[in-house]
Every structure is written in C-alpha cells, then in structure tokens.
C-alpha positions as CSV (number, residue, x, y, z in Angstrom):
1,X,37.6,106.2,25.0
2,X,40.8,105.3,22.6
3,X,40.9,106.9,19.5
4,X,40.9,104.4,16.6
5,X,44.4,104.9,15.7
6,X,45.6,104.0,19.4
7,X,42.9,101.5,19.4
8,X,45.1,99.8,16.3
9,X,48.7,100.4,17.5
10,X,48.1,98.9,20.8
11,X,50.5,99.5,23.4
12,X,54.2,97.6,22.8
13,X,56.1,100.8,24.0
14,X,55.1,99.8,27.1
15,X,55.8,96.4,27.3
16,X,58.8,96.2,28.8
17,X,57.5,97.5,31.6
18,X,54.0,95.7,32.2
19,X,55.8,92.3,31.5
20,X,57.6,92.7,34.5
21,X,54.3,92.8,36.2
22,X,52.3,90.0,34.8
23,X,54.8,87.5,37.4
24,X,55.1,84.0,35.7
25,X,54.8,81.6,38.3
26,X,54.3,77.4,38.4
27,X,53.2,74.9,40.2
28,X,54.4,71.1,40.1
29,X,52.6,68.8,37.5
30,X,50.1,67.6,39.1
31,X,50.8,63.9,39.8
32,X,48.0,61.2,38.1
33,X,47.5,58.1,36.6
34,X,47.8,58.2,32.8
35,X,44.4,57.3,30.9
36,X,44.2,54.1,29.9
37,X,44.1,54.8,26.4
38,X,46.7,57.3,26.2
39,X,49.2,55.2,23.8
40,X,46.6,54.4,21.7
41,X,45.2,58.0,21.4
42,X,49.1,58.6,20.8
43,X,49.2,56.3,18.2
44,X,45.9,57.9,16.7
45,X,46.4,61.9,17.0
46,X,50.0,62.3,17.8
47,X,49.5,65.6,16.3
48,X,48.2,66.8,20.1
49,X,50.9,65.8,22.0
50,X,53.3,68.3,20.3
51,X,54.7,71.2,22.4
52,X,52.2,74.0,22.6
53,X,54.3,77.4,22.8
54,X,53.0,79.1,26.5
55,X,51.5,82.5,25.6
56,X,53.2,85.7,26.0
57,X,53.2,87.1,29.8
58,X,51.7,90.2,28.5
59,X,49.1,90.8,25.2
60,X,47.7,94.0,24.2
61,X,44.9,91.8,23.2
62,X,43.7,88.6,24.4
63,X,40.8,86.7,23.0
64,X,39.6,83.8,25.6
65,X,38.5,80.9,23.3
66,X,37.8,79.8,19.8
67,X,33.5,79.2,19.2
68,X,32.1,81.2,16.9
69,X,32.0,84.4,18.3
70,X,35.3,84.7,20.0
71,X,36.7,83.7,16.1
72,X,34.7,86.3,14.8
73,X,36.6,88.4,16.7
74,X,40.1,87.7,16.7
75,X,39.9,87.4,12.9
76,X,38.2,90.8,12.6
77,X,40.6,92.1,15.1
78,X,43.8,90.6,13.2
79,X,43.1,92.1,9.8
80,X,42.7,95.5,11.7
81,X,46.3,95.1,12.6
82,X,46.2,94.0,16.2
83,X,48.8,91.9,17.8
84,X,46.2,89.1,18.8
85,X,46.9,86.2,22.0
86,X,44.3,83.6,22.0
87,X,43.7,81.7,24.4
88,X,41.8,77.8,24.4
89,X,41.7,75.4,27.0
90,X,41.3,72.6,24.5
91,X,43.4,70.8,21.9
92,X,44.0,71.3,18.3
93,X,43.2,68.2,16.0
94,X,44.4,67.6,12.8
95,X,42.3,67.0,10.1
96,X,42.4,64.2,8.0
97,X,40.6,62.1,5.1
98,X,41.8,58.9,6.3
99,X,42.6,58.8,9.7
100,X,40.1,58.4,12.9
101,X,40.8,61.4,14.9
102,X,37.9,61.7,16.7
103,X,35.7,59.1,19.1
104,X,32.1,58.6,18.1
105,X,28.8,57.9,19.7
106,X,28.6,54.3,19.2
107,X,32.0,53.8,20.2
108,X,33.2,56.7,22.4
109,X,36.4,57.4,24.1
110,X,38.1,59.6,26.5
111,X,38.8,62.0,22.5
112,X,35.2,62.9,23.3
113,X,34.9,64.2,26.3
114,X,36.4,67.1,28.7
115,X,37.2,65.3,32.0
116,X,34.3,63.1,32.2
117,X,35.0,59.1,33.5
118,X,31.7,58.4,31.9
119,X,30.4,59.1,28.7
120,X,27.1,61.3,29.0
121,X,23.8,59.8,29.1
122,X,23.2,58.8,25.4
123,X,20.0,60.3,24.2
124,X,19.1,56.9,22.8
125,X,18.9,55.5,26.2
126,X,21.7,53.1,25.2
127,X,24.2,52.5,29.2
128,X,26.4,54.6,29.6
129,X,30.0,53.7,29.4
130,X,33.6,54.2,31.4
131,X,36.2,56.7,29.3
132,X,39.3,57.7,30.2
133,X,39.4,61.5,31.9
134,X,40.8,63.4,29.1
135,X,40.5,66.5,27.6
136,X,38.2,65.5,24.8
137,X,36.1,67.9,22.2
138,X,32.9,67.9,24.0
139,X,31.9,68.4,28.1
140,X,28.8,67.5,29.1
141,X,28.2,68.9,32.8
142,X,24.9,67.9,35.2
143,X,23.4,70.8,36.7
144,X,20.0,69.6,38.7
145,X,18.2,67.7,36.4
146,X,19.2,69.4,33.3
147,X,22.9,68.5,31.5
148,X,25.1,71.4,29.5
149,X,27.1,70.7,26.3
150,X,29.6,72.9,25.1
151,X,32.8,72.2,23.3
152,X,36.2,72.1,23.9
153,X,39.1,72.9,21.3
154,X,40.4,75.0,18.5
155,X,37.1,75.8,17.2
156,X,34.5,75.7,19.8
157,X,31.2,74.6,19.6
158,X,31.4,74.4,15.3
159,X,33.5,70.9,16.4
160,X,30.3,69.2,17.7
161,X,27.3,70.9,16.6
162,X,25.6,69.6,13.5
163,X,25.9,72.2,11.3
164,X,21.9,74.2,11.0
165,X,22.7,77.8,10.6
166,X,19.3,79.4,10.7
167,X,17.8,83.3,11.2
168,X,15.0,83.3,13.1
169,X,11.8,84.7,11.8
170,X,11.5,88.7,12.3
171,X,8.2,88.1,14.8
172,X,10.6,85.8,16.9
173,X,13.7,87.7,17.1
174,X,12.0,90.7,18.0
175,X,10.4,88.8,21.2
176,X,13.6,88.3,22.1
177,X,16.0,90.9,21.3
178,X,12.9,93.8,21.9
179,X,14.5,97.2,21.1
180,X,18.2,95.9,21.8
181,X,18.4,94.6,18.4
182,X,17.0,95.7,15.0
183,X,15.9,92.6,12.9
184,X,16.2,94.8,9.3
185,X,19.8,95.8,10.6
186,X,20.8,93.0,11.6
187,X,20.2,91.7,7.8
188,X,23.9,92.4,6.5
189,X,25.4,90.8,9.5
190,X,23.5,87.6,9.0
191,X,24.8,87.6,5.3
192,X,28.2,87.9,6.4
193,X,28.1,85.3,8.8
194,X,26.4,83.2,6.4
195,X,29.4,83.5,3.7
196,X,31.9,83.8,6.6
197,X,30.4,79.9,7.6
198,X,30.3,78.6,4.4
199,X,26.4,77.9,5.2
200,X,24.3,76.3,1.9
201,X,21.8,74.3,1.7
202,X,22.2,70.2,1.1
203,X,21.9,69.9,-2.5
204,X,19.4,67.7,-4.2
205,X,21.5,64.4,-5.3
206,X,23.0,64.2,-1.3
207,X,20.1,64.7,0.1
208,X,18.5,61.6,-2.9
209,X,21.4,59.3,-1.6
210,X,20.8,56.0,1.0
211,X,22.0,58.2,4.3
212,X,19.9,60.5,3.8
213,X,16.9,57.8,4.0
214,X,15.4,58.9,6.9
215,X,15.6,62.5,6.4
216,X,12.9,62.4,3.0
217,X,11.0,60.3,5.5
218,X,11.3,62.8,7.6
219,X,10.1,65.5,5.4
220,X,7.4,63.3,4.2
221,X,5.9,62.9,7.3
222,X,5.8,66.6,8.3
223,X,4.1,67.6,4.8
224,X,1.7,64.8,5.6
225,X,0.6,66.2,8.9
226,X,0.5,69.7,7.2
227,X,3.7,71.1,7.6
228,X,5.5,73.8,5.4
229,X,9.4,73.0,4.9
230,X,11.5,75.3,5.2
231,X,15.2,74.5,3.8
232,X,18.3,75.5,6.1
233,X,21.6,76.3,5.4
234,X,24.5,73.7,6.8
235,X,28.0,74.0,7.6
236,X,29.0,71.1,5.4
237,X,31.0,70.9,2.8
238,X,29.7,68.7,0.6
239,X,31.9,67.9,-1.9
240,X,33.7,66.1,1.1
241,X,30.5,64.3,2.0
242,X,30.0,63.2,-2.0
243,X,33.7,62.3,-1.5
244,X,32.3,59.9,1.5
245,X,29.4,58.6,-0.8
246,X,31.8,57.6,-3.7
247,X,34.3,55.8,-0.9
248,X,37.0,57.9,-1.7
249,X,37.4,59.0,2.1
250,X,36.5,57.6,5.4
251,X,33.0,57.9,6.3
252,X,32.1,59.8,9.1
253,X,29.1,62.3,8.2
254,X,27.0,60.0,6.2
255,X,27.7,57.6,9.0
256,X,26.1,60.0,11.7
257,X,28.8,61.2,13.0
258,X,29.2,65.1,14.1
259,X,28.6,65.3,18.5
260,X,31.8,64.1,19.0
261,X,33.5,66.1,15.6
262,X,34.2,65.3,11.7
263,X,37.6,64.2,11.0
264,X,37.4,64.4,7.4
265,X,36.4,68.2,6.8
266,X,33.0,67.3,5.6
267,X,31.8,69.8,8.7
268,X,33.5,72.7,7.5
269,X,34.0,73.9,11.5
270,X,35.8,77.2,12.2
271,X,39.2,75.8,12.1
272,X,38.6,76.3,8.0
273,X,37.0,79.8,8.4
274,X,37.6,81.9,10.7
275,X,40.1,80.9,12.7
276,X,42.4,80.0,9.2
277,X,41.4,83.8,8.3
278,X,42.8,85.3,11.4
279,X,46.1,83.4,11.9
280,X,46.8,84.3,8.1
281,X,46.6,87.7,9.1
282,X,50.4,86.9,10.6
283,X,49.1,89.0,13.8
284,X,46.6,86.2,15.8
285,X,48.6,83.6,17.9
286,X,46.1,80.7,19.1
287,X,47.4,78.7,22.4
288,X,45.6,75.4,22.9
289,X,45.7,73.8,26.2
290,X,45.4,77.0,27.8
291,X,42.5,76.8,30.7
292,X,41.6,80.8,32.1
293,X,40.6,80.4,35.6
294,X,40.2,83.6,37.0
295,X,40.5,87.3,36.0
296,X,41.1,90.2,37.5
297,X,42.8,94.0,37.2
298,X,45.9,95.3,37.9
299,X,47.2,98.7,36.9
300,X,48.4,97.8,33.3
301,X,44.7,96.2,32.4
302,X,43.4,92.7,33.0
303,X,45.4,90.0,34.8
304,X,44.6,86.5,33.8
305,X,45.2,83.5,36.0
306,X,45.2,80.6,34.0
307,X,47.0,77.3,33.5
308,X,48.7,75.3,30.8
309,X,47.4,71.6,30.6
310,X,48.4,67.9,29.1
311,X,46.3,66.8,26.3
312,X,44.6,64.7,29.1
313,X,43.2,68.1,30.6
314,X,45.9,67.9,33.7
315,X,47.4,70.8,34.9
316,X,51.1,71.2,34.1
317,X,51.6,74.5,35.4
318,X,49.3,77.3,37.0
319,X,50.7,81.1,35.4
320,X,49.9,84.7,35.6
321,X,49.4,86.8,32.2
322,X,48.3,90.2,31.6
323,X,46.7,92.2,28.8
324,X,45.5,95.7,27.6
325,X,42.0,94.6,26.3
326,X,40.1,91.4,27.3
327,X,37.3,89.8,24.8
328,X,35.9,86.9,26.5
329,X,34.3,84.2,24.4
330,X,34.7,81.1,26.5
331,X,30.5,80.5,25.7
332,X,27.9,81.1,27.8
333,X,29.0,78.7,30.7
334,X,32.6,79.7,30.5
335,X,32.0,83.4,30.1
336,X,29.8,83.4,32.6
337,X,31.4,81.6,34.9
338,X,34.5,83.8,35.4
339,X,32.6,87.4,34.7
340,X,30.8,86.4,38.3
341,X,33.5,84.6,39.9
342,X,35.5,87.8,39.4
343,X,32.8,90.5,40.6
344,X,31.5,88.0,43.8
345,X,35.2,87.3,44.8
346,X,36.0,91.0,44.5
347,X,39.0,91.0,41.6
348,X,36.5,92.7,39.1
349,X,34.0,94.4,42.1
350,X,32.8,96.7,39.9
351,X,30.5,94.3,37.3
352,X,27.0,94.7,37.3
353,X,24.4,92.7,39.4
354,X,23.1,91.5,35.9
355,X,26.0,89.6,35.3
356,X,25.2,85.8,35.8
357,X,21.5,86.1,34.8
358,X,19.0,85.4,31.9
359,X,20.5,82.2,30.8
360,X,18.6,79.8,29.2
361,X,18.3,76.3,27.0
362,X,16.7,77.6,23.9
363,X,14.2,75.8,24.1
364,X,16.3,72.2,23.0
365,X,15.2,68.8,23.0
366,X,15.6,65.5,21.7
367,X,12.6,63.4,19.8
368,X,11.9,60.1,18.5
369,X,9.2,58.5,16.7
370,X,8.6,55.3,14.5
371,X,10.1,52.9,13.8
372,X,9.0,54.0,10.2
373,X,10.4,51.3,7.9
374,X,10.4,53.0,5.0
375,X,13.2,55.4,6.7
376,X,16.0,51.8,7.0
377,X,19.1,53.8,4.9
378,X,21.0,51.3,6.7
379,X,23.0,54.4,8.4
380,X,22.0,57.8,9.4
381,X,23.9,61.0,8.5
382,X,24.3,63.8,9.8
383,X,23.4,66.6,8.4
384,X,20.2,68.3,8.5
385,X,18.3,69.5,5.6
386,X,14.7,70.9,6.8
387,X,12.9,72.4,9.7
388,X,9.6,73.4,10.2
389,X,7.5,75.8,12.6
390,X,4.7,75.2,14.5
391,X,2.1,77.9,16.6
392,X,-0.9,76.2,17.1
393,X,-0.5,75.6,20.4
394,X,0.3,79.3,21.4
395,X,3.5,78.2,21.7
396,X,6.1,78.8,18.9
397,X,7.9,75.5,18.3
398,X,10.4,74.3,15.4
399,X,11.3,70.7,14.9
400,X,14.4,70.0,12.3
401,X,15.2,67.3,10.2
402,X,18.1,65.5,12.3
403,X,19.4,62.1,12.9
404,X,18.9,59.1,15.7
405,X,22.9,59.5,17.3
406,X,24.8,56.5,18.5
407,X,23.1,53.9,17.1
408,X,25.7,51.4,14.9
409,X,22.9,51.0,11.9
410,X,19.6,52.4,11.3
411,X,16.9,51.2,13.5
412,X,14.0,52.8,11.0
413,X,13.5,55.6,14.1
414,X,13.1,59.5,13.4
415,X,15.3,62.3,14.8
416,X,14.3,65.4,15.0
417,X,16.1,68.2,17.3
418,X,13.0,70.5,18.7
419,X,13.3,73.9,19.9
420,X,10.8,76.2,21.3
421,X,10.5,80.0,22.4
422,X,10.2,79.4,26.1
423,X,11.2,81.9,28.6
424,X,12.3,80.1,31.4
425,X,15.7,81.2,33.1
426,X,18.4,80.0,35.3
427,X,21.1,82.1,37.1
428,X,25.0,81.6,37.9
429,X,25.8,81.8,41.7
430,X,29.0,81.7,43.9
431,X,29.0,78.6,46.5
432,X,31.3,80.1,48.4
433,X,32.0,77.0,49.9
434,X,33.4,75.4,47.1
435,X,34.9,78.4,45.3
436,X,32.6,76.8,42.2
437,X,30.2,78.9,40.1
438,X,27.0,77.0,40.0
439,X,24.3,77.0,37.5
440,X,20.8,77.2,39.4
441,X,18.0,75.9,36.7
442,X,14.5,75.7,38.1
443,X,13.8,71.6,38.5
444,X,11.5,70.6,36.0
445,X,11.9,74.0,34.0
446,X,11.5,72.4,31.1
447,X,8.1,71.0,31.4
448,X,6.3,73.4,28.9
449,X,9.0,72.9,26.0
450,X,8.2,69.0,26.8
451,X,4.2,69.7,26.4
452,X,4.3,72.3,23.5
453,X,7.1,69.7,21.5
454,X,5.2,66.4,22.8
455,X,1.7,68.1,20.9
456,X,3.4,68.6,17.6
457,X,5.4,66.0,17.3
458,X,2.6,63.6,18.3
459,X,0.5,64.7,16.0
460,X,2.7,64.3,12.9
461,X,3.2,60.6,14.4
462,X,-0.4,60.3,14.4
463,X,-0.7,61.3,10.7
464,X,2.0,59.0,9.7
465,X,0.8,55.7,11.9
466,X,3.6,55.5,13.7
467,X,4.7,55.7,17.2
468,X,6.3,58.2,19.5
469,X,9.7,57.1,21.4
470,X,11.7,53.7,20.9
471,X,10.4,51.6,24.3
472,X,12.7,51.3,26.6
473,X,15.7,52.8,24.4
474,X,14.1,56.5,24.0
475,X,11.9,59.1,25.3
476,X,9.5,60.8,22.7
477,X,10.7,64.1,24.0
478,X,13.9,64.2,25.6
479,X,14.6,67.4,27.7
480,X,17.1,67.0,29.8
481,X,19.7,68.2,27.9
482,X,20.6,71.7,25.8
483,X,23.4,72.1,23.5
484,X,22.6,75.5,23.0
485,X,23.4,77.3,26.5
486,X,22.5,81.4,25.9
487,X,22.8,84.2,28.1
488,X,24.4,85.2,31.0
489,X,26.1,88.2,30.2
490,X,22.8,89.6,28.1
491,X,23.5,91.9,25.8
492,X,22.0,95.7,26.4
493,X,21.8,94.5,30.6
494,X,25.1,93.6,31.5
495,X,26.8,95.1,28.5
496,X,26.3,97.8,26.2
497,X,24.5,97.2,23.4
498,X,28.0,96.0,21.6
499,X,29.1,94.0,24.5
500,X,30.9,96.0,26.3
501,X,30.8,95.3,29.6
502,X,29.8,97.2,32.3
503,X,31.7,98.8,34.9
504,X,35.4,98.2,32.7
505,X,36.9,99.6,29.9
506,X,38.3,97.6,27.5
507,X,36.6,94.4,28.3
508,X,34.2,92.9,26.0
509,X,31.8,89.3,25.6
510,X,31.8,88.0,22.4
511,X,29.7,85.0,22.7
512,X,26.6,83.2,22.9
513,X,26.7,84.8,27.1
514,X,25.1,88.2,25.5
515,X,22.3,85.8,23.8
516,X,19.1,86.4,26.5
517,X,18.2,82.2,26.8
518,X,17.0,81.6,23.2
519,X,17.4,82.8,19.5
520,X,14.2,82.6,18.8
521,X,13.3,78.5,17.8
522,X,16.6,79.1,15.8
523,X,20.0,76.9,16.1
524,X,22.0,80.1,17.9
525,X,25.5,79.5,15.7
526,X,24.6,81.8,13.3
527,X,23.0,84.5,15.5
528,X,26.3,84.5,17.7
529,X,28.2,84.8,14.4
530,X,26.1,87.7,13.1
531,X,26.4,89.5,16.8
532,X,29.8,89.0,17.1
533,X,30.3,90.7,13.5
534,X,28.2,93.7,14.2
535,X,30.0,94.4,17.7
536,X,33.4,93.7,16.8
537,X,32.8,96.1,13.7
538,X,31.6,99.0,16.1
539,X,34.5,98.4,18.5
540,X,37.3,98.3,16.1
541,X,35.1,101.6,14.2
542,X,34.8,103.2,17.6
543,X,38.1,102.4,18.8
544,X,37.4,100.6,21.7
C-alpha cells in the first residue's frame, strides 16, 4: 500500500512516459439531425455550448462524475493536494435569478432529459410528450416494469432531487448496514455532510406562506390519523425562495419546480458546495461532456475509454485516457454498469462475483390522495418540510411531506413520496448480445412496498374524508418508478469496508453503488454524503 506522503505527491515524474501510452485517438462526429429546439436552447443557455477543454491523456487521479459522493471526494482529495481530473458526461448550467435555464414538468423539453424522444411517464398520469434527444439533466431508463432516475450534469443527482436530507433511525440503519457500519460512528460523518449540504429545516414564515398550502394540510392530516412529525433538513436556501415569495426573482421552487433542476439557486445543489470547494482548491479540473464507457488496466494503472459529446449527448469523438487511481462515482446504475462490464468482458477479470448485485429501489413510491380543498395554494412548491414513520403493519414505512409534480396550478391533491424498508433485489447482467449491461428487477417486485404504503396512506385518507388517487390522472400508490437506485457495488461485499474495491489497487466507489438497496426509509443523499466522507478520510489517512 502507498505511504501517505506518495499517496499525496502522486506520480508526475512519470508522466512523460505514461502519456505516451494512454494513445488519443477519434472517431468522426457522428453525423445527426440537430434537435428541434437547438436554437432556442442556444438562445436560452448559451453558456453550454462553450468549448469544454478535453481532459488530460493521463491523471494521477480521476474522479468519474459529480453526485454527491463522487464530490465528496474530489473536494476532499483536492485540499489534500492531489492533482484531481473529473470526469462528467453531462453539461454544466449556469445559474441564474432571472433566466429559464432549465425545462420543467409542465412544460418539458429536450433540457430535461438525457437522450430520451419522450418525456418519462409523468407520475400524474398526465400523456406523455415528444422532446428533442438531448443531453438534458435527468434520464429516466425502463427496465421491466420498473423505470430508473438519475441525473446528468455538473452536480449529479443534487440537480433533480428535492432536497430531504435525512438519517435514518439507529434500529433501521442497523438492518441494513449490520456490522459493516456503526450507527454511533457514523454520527460525525452525518454532521459533516449535513454542514457540507447546507441542510436546515424550512423555517416557520416559508413554510406559513400560500405554496406551502398543501404541505400544513399535509401535516394536518397525518396528526389527524395519529402521526408524529418529524421535521427534516432540506437543501434549500431559503433566503432565495423568500426572494421568490417577495417577486424579486423568477419563481421556480414555490412554483414546484425541482425534477427537472432550480435555476435560481433556491436548491442549493452541489455546484455551490462541494464541487465550488474542490475547484477552489486550484488542483480539481471538472470536464463536462465527458461520457466513460469502459475501463480497463494497463501497466501504468487504469485505462479509460470514454468519449467527448455535443450538448445534445452526440458523440464528437471516442478517446483513450489513463490514470494512477480510479474513484468511480457515476451512481449506482453508472458505477455499476461499467465495474461488470469490465470484469464479464475481461479488461478488469479480476473483480469479485459480487460486483453487480444487491441493488435496490429503496423502497420509493409515488402517492396521491384528496382532492382536499382546503390544500388550493394555487401552486405547489417544492420543498419538503415533514415525514413521518409508520410500523404497524410489520412493515417500516415513511411517507414525506412532498408536492403533486407537473401540474400547471394546484388541483387541491396531496403529494407525499413514500419509502419503505423492503429487501427486494435486482442484479446487473452482460447481454452479451448487445454489449449492454442490463438491470434484471424481479416483475412485480414491488408489490409489498405497494401494500405496506397503500395501508398507511389509506388510512390517513380515511381519517381526513378524503380519497386516495386522482381518477384517471393518478394512482394512490405509484411504484413504478425509484429515484433512489442503491447498491451494486455493496460496500463490505464487493469492496472493503471503505470502498475499495476488490481485486485492484487503487480503485475505489464512491457512490450510492456501495448503498445495499435502501438507507433505511431514509432519502439516501445524505447517507452517500456521510459514506463518502468517512471513506475518502480513511483513504487519504491510509494513503491509498
């Protein structure tokens, strides 16, 4: 193992000579139709049509991606003194108080999604629409009956998620983690993700203003079915959303927008934390619109195959890079995804059989109930301010305080985002045929998060004298969609118990792939944060 000190220095004396072996090479531009929107998302964003500067042919370090855990990270690695590449296959976006940057639900765009011609099903039920194939913030990807979100851009999944940073309860973590992870230990990790985040709770006058109509409904119909609240800590910054109360910047989360990302800065995403702490560092280089593909070994360290892209998601050229030391935190799918592509394909042969396993949903799902009319705000934000925790089924299940998306007013209906501590898995495989890594999820595998939500949520319907669902528009409990993908790459199976993985030196996951399928009826952001502090710590420590 590297000493600490070599760990630091990294290897430039030798530079000259591995350049010459990471070979640059290119293809032609692949040749396709423009999107149809193209001049007007020109005219919108110009800021990501700028020349993106290719990354070096050779790193001592490269980080692959920008969520949570891979910022973590690179920031933490930065301010140790390592020369940092990182590497996104996404765009950067400006943002901007004035300016509509991003799509939205109601009205969504090719901005939104990563190489889709259709916008995903909305969870309304609302038809879904045509978009330009571009390489917006969020893909949505159908596996069986069961469809993936994960972002796409400089910052991850802390563009489109909707801010809830949560612990889970000790009793919880502990039937997840078991032995691999000490709840009380973790304690100082979860504080330093927390002030690393920004998290708070929503204070009192945001959560007293018209937006926020339907979430004091909300909490008034859980207390009246007998529910606890329990206050959670948000991403937001709210002197940005007071700023969107008083008119002084375009609305966008008091208007319920947030899935397809906050132009504004009200959601204080990693591009204002982490990632702004690393590149002041002087020694982190991010690279948008730079797409991995495969990975592999050669005798200076890792080979990276990978290709630069348009800001359509097009391939502009395919390239070879190489690097010392590999930190993958391309998310669940992404990590995943190329950890097994590489050991079944034989460039990394020597990865463990427990690479592409334990992967799960968390539990997610989508509910409805109402129409409650005393919940009409007129609009919906955002933000979430309360969850609450439910056992009396056997079953630990949370339900949070969330919002009705893509709907252009309020429709007096009530959000919530349920998640339950269900240990059903799905694996990644090799078709072989296809050269694709597939994600195998047991059809109808979500049936007991449906039952064990649908009983709870049902019930606090029942107290209220309302209705479950929306008709035609909405399911009561919508399952067939997580936009928390875990595991993978589980942490303490496939890796060490800092993520190191097995079978290579100096490779490492950072991400939500080391999660085993749930955090516990917890929103997983601040659990990858908190991981990815604790391991990155004992690395740099360790010195590899």
């Amino acid at each position: 193992m590297l000493d600490r000190r070599a760990f630091i220095t990294g290897a430039t004396r030798a530079a000259a000579g591995v350049a010459a072996t990471a070979a640059v090479g290119s293809v032609a531009a692949r040749a396709v139709a423009s999107p149809v929107g193209e001049p007007a998302y020109r005219a919108l964003v110009p800021e990501i049509y700028r020349r993106v500067p290719p990354a070096p042919a050779f790193s001592d370090t490269i980080v692959v991606g920008t969520g949570f855990g891979a910022a973590v990270t690179a920031s933490r690695l930065g301010q140790a003194g390592l020369d940092v590449t990182v590497l996104e296959r996404g765009s950067r976006w400006p943002i901007d108080p004035h300016r509509a940057i991003f799509a939205n639900d109601v009205l969504p765009d090719g901005r939104g999604y990563w190489r889709r011609t259709v916008n995903p099903v909305p969870l309304t039920g609302l038809p879904q629409v045509p978009v330009d194939s571009f390489g917006g913030v969020l893909e949505a990807t159908e596996h069986g009956d069961l469809e993936v979100w994960r972002g796409a851009g400089v910052g991850g999944g802390s563009l489109v998620f909707t801010g809830a940073l949560v612990r889970p309860e000790r009793r919880f973590f502990e039937a997840v983690f078991g032995s691999t992870l000490d709840h009380d230990a973790m304690t100082p990790y979860y504080a330093r993700a927390l002030r690393g985040l920004g998290g708070s709770p929503m204070p009192g006058d945001v959560l007293a203003s018209g937006p926020f109509t339907h979430a004091r409904v909300w909490d008034a119909e859980a207390r009246r079915a007998g529910h606890a609240l329990q206050r959670i800590d948000g991403i937001w910054n709210w002197d940005i959303v007071r700023a969107e109360l008083r008119g002084a910047v375009r609305p966008s989360a008091i208007i319920g927008e947030s899935n397809l990302g906050n132009a504004d800065g009200s959601k204080n995403d990693l591009r204002s934390t982490y990632l702004r702490q690393a590149e002041a560092t002087g020694r982190v280089r991010i690279h948008p619109r730079h797409e991995v593909i495969d990975i592999g070994r050669d005798a200076a360290g890792f080979v990276l195959t990978m290709a630069e892209l348009a800001p359509d998601a097009t391939v502009i050229r395919r390239r070879t890079i190489g690097c010392r030391r590999l930190f993958l935190g391309a998310g669940s799918m992404g990590t995943s995804a190329l950890l097994v592509r590489a050991r079944d394909t034989g460039t990394l042969p020597d990865l463990s059989g427990a690479v592409g396993e334990g992967w799960g949903t968390n539990g997610d799902a989508a509910l409805v109930r109402g129409p409650d009319l005393r919940a009409n705000g007129l609009v919906q934000a955002s933000p979430s301010a309360t969850r609450i925790v439910d056992e009396s089924t056997g079953t630990a299940v949370s339900l949070e305080n969330w919002y009705v998306p893509g709907n252009p007013v309020d429709l007096s209906l009530i959000g919530s985002l349920g998640m339950v501590l269900d240990g059903t898995r799905g694996r990644f495989v090799l078709d072989r045929s296809t050269g694709q890594v597939d994600l195998r999820w047991p059809r109808g595998g979500n049936r007991d998060v449906e039952n064990a939500l649908r009983a709870v949520h049902s019930r606090i319907a029942e107290r209220s004298g309302i209705g479950v669902g929306a008709g035609p528009l909405a399911k009561d409990v919508n399952t067939r969609f997580t936009a928390h993908p875990l595991g993978g790459v589980v942490l303490g199976r496939a890796t060490d118990t800092h993520g190191r993985v097995d079978g290579y030196r100096d490779l490492y996951v950072v991400d939500g792939a080391l999660i085993p399928g749930s955090t516990g009826t917890a929103n997983p952001s601040l659990t990858i944060t908190a991981l990815a502090e604790r391991n990155i710590e004992a690395v740099i420590a360790a010195g590899g």
